[in-house]
C-alpha positions in Angstrom: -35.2 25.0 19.4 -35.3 25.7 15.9 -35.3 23.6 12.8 -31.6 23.8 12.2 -30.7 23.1 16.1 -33.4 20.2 15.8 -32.1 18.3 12.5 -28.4 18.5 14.1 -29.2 17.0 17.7 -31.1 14.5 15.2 -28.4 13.7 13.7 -25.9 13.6 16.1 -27.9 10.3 17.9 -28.0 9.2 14.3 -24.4 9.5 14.2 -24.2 7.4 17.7 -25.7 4.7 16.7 -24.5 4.8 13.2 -21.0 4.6 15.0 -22.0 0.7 16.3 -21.7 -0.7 13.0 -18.2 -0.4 12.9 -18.2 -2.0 16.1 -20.5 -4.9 15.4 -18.7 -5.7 12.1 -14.9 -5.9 12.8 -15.3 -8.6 15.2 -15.2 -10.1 11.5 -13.1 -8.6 9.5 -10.7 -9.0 12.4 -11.0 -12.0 13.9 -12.1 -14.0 11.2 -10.5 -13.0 8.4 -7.4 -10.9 9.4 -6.4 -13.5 12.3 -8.0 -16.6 13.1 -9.9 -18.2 9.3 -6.8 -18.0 7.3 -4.1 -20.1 9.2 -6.2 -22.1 10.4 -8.1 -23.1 7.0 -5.0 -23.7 6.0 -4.1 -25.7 8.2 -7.3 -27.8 7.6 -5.9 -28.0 4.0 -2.6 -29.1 4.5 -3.6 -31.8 6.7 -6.7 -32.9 4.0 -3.5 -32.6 1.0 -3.1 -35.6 -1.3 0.7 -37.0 -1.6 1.4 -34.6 -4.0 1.0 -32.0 -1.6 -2.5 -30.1 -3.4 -6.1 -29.5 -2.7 -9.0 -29.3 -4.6 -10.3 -25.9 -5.5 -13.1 -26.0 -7.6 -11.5 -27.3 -11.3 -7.6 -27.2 -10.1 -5.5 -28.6 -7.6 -3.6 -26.1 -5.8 -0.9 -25.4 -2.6 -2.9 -25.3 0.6 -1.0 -21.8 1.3 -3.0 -20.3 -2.0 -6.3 -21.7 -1.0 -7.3 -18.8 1.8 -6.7 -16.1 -0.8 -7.9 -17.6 -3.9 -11.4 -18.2 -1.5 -10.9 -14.4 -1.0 -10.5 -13.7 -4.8 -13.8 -15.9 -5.2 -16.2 -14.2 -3.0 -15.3 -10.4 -4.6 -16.4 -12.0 -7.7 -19.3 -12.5 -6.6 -19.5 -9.3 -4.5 -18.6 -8.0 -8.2 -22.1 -9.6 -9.4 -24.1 -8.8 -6.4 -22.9 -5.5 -4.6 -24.2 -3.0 -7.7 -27.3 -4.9 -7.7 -27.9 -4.8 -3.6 -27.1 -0.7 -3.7 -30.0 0.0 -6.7 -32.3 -2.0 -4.7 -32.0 -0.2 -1.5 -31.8 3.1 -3.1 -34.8 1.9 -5.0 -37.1 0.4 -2.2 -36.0 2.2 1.0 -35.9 0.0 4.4 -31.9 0.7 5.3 -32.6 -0.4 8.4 -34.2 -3.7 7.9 -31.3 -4.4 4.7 -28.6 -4.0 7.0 -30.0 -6.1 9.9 -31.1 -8.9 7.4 -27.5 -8.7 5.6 -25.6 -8.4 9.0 -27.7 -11.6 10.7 -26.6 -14.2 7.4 -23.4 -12.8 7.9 -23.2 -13.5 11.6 -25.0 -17.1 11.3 -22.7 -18.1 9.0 -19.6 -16.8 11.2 -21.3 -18.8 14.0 -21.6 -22.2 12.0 -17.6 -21.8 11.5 -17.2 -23.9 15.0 -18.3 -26.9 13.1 -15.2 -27.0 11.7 -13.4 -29.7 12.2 -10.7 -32.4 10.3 -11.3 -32.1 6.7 -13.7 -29.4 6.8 -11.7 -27.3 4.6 -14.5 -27.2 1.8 -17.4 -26.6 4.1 -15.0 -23.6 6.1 -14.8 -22.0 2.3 -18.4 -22.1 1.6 -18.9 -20.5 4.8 -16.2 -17.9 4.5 -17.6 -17.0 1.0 -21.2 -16.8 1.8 -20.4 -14.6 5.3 -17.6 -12.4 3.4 -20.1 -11.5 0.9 -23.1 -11.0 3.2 -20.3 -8.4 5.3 -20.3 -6.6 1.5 -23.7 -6.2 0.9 -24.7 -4.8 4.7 -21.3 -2.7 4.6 -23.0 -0.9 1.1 -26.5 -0.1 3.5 -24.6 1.2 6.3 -22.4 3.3 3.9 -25.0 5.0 2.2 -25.9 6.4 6.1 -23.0 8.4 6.3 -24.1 11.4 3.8 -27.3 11.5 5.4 -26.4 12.6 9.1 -23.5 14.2 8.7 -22.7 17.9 6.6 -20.0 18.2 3.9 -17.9 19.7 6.4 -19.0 17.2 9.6 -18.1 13.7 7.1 -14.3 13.7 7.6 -14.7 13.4 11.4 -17.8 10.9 11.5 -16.2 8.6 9.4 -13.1 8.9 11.7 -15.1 7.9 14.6 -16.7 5.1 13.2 -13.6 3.7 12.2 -11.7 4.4 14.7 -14.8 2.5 17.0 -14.9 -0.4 14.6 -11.0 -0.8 15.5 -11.7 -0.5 19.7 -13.9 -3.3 19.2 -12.3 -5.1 17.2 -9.7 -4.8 19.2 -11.7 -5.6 22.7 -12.6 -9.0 21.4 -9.7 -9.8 20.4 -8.0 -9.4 23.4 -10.9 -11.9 25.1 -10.0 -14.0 22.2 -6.2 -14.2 22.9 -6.4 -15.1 26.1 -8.9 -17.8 25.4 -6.3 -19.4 23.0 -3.2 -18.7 24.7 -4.4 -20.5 27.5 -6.7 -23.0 25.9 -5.1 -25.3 28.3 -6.6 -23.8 31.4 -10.1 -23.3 30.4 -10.0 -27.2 29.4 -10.1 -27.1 25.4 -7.7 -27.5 22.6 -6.0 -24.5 20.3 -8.0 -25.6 17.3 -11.5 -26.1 20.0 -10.3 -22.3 20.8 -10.1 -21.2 17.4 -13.4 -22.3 16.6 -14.8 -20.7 19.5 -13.2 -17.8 18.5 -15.0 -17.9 15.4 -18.3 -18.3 17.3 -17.8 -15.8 19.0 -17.1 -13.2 16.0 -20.4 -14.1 14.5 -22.1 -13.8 18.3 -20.6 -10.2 18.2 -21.6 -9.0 15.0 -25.4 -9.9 15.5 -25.4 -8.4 19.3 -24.2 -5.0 18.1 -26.3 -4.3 14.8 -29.2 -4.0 17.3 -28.1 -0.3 18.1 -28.1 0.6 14.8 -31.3 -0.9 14.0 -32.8 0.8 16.5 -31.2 4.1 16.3 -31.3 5.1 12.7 -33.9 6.0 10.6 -34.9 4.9 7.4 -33.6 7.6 3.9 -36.9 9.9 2.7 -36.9 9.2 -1.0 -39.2 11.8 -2.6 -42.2 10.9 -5.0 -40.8 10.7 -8.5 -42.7 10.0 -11.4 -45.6 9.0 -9.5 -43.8 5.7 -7.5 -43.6 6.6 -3.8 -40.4 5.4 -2.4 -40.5 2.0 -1.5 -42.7 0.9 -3.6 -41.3 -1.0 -7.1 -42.7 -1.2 -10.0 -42.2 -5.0 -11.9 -40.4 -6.4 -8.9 -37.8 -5.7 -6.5 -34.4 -7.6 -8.5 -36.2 -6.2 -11.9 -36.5 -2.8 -10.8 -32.3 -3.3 -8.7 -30.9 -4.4 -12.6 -33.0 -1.7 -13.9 -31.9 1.1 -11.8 -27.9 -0.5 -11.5 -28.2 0.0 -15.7 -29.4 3.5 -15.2 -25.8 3.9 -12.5 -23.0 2.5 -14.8 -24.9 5.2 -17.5 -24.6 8.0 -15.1 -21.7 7.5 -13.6 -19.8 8.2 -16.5 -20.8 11.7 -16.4 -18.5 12.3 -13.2 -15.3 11.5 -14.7 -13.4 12.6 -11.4 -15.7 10.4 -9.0 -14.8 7.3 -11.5 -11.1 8.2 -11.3 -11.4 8.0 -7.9 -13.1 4.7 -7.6 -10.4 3.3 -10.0 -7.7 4.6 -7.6 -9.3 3.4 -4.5 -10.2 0.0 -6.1 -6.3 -0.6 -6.9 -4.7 1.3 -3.3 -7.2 -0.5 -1.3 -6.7 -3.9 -2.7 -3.1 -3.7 -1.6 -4.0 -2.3 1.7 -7.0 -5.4 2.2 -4.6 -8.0 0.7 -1.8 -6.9 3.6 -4.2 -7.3 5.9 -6.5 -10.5 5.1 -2.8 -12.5 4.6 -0.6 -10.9 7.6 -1.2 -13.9 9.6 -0.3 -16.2 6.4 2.7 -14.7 5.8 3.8 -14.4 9.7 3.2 -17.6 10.4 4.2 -19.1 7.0 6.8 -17.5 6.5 8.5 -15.7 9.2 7.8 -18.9 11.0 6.1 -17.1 14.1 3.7 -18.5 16.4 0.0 -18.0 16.1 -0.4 -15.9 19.3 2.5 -13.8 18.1 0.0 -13.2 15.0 -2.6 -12.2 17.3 -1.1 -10.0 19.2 0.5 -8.0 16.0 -3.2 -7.5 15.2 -4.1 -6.7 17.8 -1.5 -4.0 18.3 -2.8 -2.8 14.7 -6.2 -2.5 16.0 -5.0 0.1 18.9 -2.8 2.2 17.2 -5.7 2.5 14.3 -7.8 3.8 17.3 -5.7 6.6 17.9 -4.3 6.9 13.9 -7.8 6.9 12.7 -8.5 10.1 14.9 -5.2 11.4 14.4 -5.5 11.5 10.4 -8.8 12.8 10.6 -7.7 16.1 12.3 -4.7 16.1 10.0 -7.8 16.2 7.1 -9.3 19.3 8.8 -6.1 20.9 8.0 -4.6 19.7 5.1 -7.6 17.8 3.3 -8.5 14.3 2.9 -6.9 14.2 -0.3 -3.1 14.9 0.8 -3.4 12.7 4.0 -4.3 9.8 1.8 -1.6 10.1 -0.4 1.1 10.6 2.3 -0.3 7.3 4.0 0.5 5.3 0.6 3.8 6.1 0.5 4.2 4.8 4.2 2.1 1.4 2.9 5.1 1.0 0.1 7.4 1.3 2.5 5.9 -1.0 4.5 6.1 -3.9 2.3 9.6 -3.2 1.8 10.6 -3.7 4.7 8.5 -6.6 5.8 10.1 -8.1 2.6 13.6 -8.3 4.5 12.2 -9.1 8.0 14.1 -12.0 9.1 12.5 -15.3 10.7 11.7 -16.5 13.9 12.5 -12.5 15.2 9.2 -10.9 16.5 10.5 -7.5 17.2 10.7 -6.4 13.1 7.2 -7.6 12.6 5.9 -5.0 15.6 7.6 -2.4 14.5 6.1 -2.2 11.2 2.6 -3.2 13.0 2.7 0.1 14.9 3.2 1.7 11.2 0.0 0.1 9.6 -2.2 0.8 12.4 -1.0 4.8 12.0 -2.0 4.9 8.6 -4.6 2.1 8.4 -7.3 4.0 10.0 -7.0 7.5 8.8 -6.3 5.5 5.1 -9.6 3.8 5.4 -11.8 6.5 7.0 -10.9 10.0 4.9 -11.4 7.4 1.5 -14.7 6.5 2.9 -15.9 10.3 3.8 -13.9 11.5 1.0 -16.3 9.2 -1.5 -19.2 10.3 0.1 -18.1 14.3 -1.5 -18.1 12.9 -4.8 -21.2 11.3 -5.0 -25.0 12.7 -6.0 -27.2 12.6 -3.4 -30.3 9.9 -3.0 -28.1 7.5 -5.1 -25.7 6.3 -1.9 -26.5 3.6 -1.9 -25.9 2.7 -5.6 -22.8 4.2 -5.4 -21.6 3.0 -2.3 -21.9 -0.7 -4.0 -19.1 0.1 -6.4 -17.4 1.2 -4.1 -17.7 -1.8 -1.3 -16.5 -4.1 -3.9 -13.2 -3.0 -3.2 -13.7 -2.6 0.4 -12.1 -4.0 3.8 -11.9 -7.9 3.7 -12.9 -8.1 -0.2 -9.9 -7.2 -2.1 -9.6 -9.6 -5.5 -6.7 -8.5 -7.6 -4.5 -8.2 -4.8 -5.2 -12.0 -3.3 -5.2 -13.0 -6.7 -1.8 -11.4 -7.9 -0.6 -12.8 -4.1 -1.8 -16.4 -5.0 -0.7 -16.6 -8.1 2.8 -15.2 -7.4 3.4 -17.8 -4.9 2.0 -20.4 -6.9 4.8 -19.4 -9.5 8.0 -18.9 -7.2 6.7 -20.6 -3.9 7.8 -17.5 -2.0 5.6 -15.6 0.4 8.3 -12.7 0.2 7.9 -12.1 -3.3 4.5 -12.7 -3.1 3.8 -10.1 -0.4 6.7 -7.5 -2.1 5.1 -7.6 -5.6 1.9 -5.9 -3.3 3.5 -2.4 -3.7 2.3 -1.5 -7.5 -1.1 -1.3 -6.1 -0.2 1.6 -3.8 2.2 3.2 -6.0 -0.7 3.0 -8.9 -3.7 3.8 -7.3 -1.4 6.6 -5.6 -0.8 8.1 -8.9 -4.2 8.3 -10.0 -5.2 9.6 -6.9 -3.2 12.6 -7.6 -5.0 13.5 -10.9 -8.7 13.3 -9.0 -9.8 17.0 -8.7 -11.5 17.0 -5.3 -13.1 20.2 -5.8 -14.1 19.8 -9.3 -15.6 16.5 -8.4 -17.7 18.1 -5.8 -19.5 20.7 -7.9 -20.4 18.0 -10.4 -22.1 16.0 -8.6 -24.4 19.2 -6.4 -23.4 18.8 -3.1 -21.6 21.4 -0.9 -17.4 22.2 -0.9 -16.0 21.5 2.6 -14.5 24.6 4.2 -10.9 22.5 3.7 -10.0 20.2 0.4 
């Protein structure tokens, strides 16, 4: 075997178990935050309101239905703060592997502690949210930074496909497990908000279970010698050294002016596309007045068609490029919210329909951006990079739950609020266009794909 046939089989059981991730971490992103966490916090808070109808928030009162979202908005502030910081230091000290098993098991024991709550646990099911959401950030920024490393220019489209399309079968898988447990809370001798909590349990369960693979099937980034500092080892402390080295990023990065138009065009289409998905259940529940398992079950439809539209757009990228695919799939996600602005209530049939759309797009959307990133970024800096680009990520959009939370706080409409979603697409889709793919590429070193 030679060295070349050697370093691919190596990386193709990289690849495997790099693949799990995905897998391990949607049981969060969709059964805590895209399903079960929002209604039913909530919930908590409308039952915990005063007589004028409010909640406590840190210093404001506001509407129970804003609380979910502004929590949302809270913890990508601090992702904001911490994300840059937690890709210099793993860039700087090495250890992926460890990083992303220590950031994935706070995560999941945080997820876990979410069946303590209970009446008037609203604060305590924030705190929680906030502290797991961002822990989900900082391991999603580690496990990022793997994808450059066992995959070629031309290989990144398709791995990134798989693992997202993965992530979305298991997501999917417990969710079904999950549905059936609530629908028929009755029969296994517990009540729907007993199920919910269990539901919650068993999201954080998942997530720990599954980053073993991972952990035990990659390796650990080489970082050469430089300067006389062996990799993982830091001079003047390990935060020190992260602020240090996150200073020496925001310098550099502004010597790729394509790679930062990119991040500016992800950071505003992607917050439209997370904001759509953390609120669905909100506004199907809220305000097309639909039951809780029938907001399950639309997610859960998502999740299987993003199986399939996840592969789908990725061998639509081999022909066409990453770059057009995305672009088509934003003009579909305005559409979208169009038409869920007119869906009528207490009719299921609407809300499907456009379900089956977002899971099409939603996978292929998420994965070419992701592999797409990873072209027009310098190598041994992942990492770093990968932290900007995380803080705009699934599950941690900010101006889009903020510009939802605040337009219902102002006209009281879910409708409007969810409408108003569709300058993020049409904005980010704009700058997208101007981003030269190929341009970008050569800046930054690495290698043109055979297809842009």
């Amino acid at each position: 075997m030679t060295d070349a046939d050697a370093t691919s089989a190596n990386n193709r059981r990289q690849q495997r178990a790099w693949y799990f991730y995905d897998w391990a971490n949607s049981a969060f992103s969709t059964t805590v935050v895209t399903v079960f966490l929002g209604p039913y916090l909530t919930t908590l808070a409308e039952d915990a309101a005063g007589s004028d109808g409010r909640v406590g928030f840190l210093l404001w009162d506001v509407r129970p239905g804003s609380y979910f979202s502004l929590l949302v908005s809270v913890s990508v502030v601090l992702q904001v703060l911490v994300l840059p910081v937690t890709g210099a230091i793993a860039d700087r000290i090495g250890h992926q592997r460890q990083l992303l098993a220590s950031f994935a098991g706070i995560g999941s024991f945080a997820t876990m502690l979410m069946v303590v709550l209970t009446d008037g646990r609203y604060v305590l099911g924030g705190l929680l949210f906030v502290i797991a959401n961002l822990a989900f950030g900082m391991s999603v920024v580690v496990y990022n930074a793997f994808l450059p490393q066992i995959s070629t220019a031309d290989e990144r489209d398709r791995v990134s496909s798989r693992g997202w399309a993965l992530g979305y079968l298991g997501g999917a898988l417990l969710l079904v497990l999950n549905l059936v447990l609530y629908l028929g809370h009755e029969a296994f001798g517990v009540t729907e908000r007993e199920a919910v909590r269990i539901a919650l349990l068993s999201a954080g369960v998942w997530w720990a279970l599954f980053t073993v693979i991972p952990f035990v099937g990659l390796r650990d980034v080489q970082r050469p010698t430089t300067g006389g500092t062996a990799s993982g080892t830091v001079r003047g402390g390990v935060l020190t050294s992260g602020f240090r080295q996150l200073a020496g990023t925001l310098r550099d990065i502004k010597r790729y002016p394509q790679t930062l138009l990119f991040l500016l065009a992800y950071l505003l289409y992607n917050d439209g596309i997370q904001t759509v998905i953390a609120l669905a259940a909100v506004y199907i529940e809220k305000e097309l007045l639909l039951d809780t398992s029938v907001s399950i079950s639309v997610i859960l439809l998502v999740q299987v068609v993003a199986f399939a539209g996840a592969l789908a757009l990725g061998r639509l990228a081999a022909r066409w490029g990453a770059q057009r695919v995305i672009l088509n799939a934003l003009v579909v996600w305005g559409g979208i919210l169009v038409v869920a602005y007119f869906l009528p209530q207490e009719q299921p049939l609407g809300v499907y329909g456009i379900a089956a759309v977002i899971g099409f797009v939603l996978g292929g959307s998420q994965a070419l951006s992701r592999s797409l990133y990873s072209q027009l970024i310098p190598r041994q800096r992942e990492a770093e990079y990968f932290a900007f680009y995380e803080i705009s990520e699934r599950g941690t959009s900010w101006l889009g739950t903020l510009t939802f939370a605040l337009t219902y706080e102002l006209s009281g409409s879910y409708r409007v609020a969810i409408v108003v979603l569709v300058v993020f697409f049409v904005a980010g889709g704009l700058l997208l266009r101007r981003v030269r793919v190929g341009d970008a590429i050569d800046a930054v070193g690495n290698r043109r794909p055979a297809v842009l």
